[in-house]
N, C-alpha and C positions, 0 to 999 in steps of 0.2 A: 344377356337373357333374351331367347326371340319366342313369342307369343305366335302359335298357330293353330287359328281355329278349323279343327278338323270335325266336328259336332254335325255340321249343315252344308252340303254341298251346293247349295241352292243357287242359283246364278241368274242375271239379268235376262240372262237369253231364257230361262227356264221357263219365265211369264212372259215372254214374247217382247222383251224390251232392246232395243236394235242399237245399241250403245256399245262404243269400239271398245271396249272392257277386255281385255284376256282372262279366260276366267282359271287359264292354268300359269296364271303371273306369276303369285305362292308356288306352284308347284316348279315353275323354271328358277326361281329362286333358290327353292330349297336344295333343287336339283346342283346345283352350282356351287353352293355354299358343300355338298357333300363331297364334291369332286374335287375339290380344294380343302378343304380341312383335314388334318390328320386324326389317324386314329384315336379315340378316346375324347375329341374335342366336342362331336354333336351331343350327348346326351346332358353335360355339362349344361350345353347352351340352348337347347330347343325345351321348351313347356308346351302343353298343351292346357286348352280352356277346362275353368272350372266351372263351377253352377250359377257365378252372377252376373243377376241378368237386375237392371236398373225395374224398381218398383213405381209406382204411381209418383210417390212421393216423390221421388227421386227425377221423373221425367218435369214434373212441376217445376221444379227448383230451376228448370233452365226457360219452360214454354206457360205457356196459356194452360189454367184446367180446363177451357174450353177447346182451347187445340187438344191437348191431350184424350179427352173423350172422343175426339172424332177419331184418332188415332184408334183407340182401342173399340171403336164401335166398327161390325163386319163389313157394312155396306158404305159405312163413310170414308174409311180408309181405305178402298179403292180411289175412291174420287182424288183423295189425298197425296197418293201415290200419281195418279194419273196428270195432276196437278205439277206437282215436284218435278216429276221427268219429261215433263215437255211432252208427253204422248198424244195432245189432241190439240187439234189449232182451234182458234175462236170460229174458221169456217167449219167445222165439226171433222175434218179427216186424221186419219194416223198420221203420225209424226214419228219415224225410228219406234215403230209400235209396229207387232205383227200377231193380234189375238192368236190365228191361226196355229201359229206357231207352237204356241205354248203348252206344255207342257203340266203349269203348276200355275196354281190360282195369283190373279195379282194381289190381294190381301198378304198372301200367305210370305210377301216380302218386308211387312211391316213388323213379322218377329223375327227375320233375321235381322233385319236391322237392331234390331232390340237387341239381339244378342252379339251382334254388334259391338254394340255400347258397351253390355257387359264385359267383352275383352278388353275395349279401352278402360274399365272401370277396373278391371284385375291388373293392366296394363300398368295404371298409377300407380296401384297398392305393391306391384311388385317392385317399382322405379325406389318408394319408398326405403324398401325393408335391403336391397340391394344394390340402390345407385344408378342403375341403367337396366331400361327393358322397353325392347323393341316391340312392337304388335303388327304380323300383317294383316293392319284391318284396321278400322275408322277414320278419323282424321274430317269427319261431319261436319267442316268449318260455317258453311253456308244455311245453314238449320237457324231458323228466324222467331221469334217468340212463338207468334202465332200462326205459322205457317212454313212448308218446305220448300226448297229453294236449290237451285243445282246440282240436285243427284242426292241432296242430303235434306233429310226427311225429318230427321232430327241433330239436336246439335252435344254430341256425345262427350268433346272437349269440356264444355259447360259443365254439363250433365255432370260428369265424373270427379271433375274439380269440387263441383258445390255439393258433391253426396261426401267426399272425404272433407269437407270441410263442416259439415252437418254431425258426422259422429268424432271432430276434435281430430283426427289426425294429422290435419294441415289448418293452417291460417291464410297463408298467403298461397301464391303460384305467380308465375311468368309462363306467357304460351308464347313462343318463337314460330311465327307460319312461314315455312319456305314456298307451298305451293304455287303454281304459275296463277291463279285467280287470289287475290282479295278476300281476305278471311273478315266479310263481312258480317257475316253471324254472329260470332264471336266477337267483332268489334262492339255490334250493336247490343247484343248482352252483356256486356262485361262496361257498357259505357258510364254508369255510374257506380260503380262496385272498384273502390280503389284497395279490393285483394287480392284482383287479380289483372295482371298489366301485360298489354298483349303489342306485339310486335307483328307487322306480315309486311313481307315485301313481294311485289305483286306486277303485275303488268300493270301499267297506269293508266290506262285508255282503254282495255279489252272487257269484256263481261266479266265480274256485276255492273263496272263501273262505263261501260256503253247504254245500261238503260236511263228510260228519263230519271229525271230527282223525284218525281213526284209521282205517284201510284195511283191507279184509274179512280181511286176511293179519296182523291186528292188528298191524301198522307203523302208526309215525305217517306222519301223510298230510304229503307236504313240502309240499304247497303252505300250509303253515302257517309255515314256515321264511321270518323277517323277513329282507325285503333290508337293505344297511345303513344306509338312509334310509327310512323308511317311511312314505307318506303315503296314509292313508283318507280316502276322500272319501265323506262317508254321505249319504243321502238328503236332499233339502233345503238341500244344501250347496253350491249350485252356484254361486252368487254368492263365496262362499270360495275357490273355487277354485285361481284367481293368486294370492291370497295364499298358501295352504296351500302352493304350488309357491315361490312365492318363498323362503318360510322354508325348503323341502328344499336350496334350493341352497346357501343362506347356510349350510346345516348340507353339503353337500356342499363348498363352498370352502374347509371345513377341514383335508381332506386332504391331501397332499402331488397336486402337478400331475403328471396321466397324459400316456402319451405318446398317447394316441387316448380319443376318446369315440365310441360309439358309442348315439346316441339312435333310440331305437324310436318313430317318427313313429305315437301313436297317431289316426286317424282316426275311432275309433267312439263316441268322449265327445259328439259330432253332435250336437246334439237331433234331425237328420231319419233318424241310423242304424234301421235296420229291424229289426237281433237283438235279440229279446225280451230275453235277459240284460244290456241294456247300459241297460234302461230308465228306473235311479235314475241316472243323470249323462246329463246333457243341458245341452250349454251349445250358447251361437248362436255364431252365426259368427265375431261381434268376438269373442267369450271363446275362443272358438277360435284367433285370431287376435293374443291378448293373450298366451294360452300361450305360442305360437308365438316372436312377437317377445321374451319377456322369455327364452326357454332359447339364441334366436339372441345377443342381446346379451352374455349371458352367457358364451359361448363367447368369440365376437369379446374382448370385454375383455382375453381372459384367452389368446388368441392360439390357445387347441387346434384341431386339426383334428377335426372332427366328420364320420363314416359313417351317414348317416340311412336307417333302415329302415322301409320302409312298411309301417306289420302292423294288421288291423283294416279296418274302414269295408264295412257290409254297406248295399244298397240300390239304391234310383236315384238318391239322391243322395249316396252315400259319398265321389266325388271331390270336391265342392266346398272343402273346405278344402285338399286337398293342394294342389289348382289354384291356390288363393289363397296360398296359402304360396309356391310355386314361381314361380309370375309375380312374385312382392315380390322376391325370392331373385334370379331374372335382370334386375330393372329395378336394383336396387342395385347389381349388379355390372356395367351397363354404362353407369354414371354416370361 
């Protein structure tokens, strides 16, 4: 089942935001997945979004009600937004920021984001009722209680988890982060909550984890806060890679079994991704592809339903792995 939200075109560039994003990534995916699939397979497997979109409540359950009001106030969530993407330095200039440019209000990005969420939040409920369902879209790992953090403004994994876990559908979850950054957000939310156990293997030295420990408000910086599986992946290490991940899950299959996983489909471990920060992990395609199949099997084994979030993958060629993951994904299941 792959989740694509066709509702809001609305893209980074739209508000002048100068971030290597392709914003036709979705569509060269889809594009590929149609060129390869046999007749009668896409409608089977493509959904489109429905009308939920995360409430007050529901944003709570992950953030601050005082983050959250800033969020929904018109003049504050600029700042907020401005904040998250790095768009102004402490000397006051643009940063990968081009007002000029724009298009659409920068606010007017804080309800896509929102409904955002909402596919990751349909994302689960379908993972649920049918075992597997892909979303191209969320994957907000870096979303901090009370404030946004590396592109993600909110933190949608949380979010989605603790609203099916609020009306009884789930108890438990395991989150699997493959992305090339430290699912620090998620570490940091979920760090006293033993229902929900999170895994990320990551660059071990690269952003979040090049800033200081300590926040100019002298708080410690959470993005220091270990998930309960932790796997660095340092420079040089790129051939370890499956294995380093294999040993996380053997160390993850200890737990008692979730009623959902949700895995954060990271894209940007590429060797062809384009974001400077993702530079020390670079694996090809098959290692891409080795990931892939040993976190698939892994699941299958062990019967969970798994909600896959697409988060990462900057470039021209950031779809290629998802494409190849997804075509494996719909030939298997119409064997």
């Amino acid at each position: 089942m792959i989740l694509v939200n066709t509702r809001d075109t609305l893209t980074l560039a739209d508000c002048g935001i100068l971030v290597p994003v392709m914003p036709k990534t979705t569509d060269l995916v889809l594009r590929h997945l149609a060129d390869n699939t046999r007749e009668g397979e896409r409608p089977v497997w493509m959904i489109g979004r429905d009308e939920t979109k995360p409430t007050r409540s529901d944003l709570e359950r992950a953030h601050s009600p005082e983050y959250v009001a800033r969020l929904l106030d018109p003049y504050a969530r600029e700042r907020e937004i401005e904040r998250t993407f790095e768009l102004i330095t402490e000397e006051g200039d643009y940063h990968r920021y081009d007002p000029s440019s724009a298009t659409r209000r920068l606010g007017e990005l804080v309800d896509k984001l929102f409904d955002v969420c909402g596919g990751s939040m349909q994302c689960m409920r379908r993972a649920l009722s049918r075992g597997f369902c892909f979303f191209l879209g969320g994957g907000m790992h870096h979303g901090q209680y009370d404030y946004g953090s590396g592109f993600c403004l909110i933190n949608d994994i949380v979010i989605g988890i603790r609203s099916l876990q609020a009306t009884g559908l789930i108890r438990t979850a395991w989150v699997i982060d493959t992305d090339a950054h430290k699912g620090d957000g998620t570490a940091a939310l979920c760090a006293d909550d033993e229902s929900i156990i999170t895994l990320s293997i990551h660059m071990g030295d690269s952003w979040p984890l090049s800033e200081p420990r300590t926040r100019s408000d002298g708080r410690p910086n959470p993005s220091f806060v270990p998930s309960d599986i932790e796997i660095p992946v340092y420079d040089g290490e790129n051939d370890a890679y499956v294995e380093k991940l294999a040993n996380g899950l053997e160390q993850l299959d200890a737990f008692p079994r979730p009623d959902l996983v949700v895995s954060v489909y990271g894209a940007d471990p590429y060797e062809h991704d384009e974001l400077p920060s993702t530079a020390t992990l670079r694996l090809t395609l098959e290692q891409m592809a080795e990931r892939d199949e040993l976190i698939r099997q892994f699941l299958r084994e062990r019967e969970l339903p798994a909600a896959y979030l697409h988060s990462g993958g900057y470039g021209h060629r950031a779809w290629e792995p998802t494409a190849a993951f997804l075509r494996r994904r719909i030939a298997e299941a119409s064997v």
